[in-house]
C-alpha positions as CSV (number, residue, x, y, z in Angstrom):
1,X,0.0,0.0,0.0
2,X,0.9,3.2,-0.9
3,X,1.4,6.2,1.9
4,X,-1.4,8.3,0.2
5,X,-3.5,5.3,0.1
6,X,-2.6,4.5,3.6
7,X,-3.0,8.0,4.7
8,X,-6.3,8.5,2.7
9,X,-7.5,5.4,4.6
10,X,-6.3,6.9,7.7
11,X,-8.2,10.3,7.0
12,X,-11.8,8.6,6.2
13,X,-11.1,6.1,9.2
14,X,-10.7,9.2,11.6
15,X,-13.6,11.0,9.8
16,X,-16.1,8.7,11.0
17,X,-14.7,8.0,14.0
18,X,-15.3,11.8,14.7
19,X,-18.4,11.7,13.3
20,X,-20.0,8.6,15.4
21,X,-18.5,10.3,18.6
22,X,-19.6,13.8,18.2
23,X,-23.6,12.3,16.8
24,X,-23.6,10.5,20.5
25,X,-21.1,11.3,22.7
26,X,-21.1,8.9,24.8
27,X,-24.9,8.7,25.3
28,X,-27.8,6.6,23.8
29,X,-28.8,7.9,20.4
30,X,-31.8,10.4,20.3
31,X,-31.0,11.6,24.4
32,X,-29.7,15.2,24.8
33,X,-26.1,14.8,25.5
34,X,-25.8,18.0,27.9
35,X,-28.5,18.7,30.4
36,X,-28.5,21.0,32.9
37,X,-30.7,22.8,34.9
38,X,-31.2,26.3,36.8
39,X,-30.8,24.7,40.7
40,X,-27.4,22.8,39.2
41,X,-26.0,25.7,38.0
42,X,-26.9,27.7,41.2
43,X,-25.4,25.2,43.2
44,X,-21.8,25.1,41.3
45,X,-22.2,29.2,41.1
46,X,-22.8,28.7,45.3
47,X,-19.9,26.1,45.7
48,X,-17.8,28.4,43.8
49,X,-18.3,31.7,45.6
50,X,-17.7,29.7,48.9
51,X,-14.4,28.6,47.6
52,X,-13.3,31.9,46.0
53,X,-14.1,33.6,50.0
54,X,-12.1,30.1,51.5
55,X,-9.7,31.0,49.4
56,X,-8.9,34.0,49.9
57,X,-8.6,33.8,53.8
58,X,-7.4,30.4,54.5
59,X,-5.1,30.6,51.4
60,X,-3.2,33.0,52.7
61,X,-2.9,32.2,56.8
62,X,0.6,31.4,57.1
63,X,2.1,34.2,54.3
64,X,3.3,36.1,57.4
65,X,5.3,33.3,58.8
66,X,6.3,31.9,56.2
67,X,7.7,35.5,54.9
68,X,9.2,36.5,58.5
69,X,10.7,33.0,58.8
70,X,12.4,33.0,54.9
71,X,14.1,36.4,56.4
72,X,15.2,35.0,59.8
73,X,16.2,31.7,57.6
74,X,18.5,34.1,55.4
75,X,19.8,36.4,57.7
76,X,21.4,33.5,59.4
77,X,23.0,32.2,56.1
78,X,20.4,29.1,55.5
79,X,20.3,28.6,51.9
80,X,16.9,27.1,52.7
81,X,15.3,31.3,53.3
82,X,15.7,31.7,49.8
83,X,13.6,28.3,49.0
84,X,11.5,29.4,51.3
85,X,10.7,32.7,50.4
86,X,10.2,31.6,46.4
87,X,8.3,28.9,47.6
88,X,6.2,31.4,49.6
89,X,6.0,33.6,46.6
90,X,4.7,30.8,44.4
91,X,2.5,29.5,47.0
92,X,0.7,33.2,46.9
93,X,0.8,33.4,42.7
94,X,-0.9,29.9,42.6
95,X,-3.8,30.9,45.3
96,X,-4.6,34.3,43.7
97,X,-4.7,32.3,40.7
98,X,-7.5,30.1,42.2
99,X,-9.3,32.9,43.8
100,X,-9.7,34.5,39.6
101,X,-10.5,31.0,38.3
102,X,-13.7,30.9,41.1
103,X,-14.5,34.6,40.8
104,X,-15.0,33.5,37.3
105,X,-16.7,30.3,37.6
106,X,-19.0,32.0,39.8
107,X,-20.1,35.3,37.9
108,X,-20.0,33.4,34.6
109,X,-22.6,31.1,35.8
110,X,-24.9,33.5,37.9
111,X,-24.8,35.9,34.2
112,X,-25.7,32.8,32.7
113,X,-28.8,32.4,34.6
114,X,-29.3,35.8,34.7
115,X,-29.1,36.3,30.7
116,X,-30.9,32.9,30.0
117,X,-33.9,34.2,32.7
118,X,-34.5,37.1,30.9
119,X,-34.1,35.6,27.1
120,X,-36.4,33.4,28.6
121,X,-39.1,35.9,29.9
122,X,-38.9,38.0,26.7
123,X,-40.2,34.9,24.7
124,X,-42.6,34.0,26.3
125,X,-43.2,37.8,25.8
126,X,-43.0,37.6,22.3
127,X,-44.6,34.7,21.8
128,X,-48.0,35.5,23.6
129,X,-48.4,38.7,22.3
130,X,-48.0,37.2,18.7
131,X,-50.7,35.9,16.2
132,X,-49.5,32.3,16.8
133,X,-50.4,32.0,20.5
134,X,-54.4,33.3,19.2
135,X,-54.2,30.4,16.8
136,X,-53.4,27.9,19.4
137,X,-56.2,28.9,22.1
């Protein structure tokens, strides 16, 4: 065999592959794939608001120890102050990168509901002041 016949076969191999898995995903055929609902979404919106406050208290409890102990570490020589401090410093980069990441979570997902709510109530707006909602009275 040939390498474009080999890589043609390849290419219509991963084709329907692709195809078969993005059609079910994992589910049975003819079921929605992604369901969610309002009170889910609140709840991970909740969890992640908790976190981000956790976070931002707890994450941080022993940044003045850890900071006055790297100096006392260094001023007595200690290579190990050094490692402390950086590993202090990192410790503080990786938490106020958490605290973002929930902030995000969080008000992505309560203007999701938000937005959704409203697209929702305009709708149903539209759609009983129209000449389609007569017709099915």
């Amino acid at each position: 065999m040939s390498f474009d016949e080999e890589w043609a076969t390849a290419r219509a191999t991963a084709a329907a592959n692709a195809a078969l898995r993005l059609d079910h995903a994992g589910s049975a055929p003819g079921t929605p794939d992604l369901a969610l609902n309002q009170d889910h979404i609140g709840a991970i919106g909740s969890e992640a608001h908790k976190l981000h406050s956790r976070l931002q208290t707890d994450g941080r409890h022993a940044a003045t120890a850890s900071t006055e102990a790297a100096g006392a570490l260094s001023r007595e020589g200690f290579a190990s102050g050094a490692a402390l401090a950086k590993a202090n410093s990192r410790w503080e980069s990786q938490v106020k990168t958490l605290v973002a990441a929930c902030a995000q979570i969080s008000n992505g997902l309560n203007y999701s509901l938000s937005s959704h709510a409203k697209e929702e109530q305009q709708l149903y707006a539209e759609f009983t002041s129209s000449k389609i909602d007569e017709y099915l009275k």
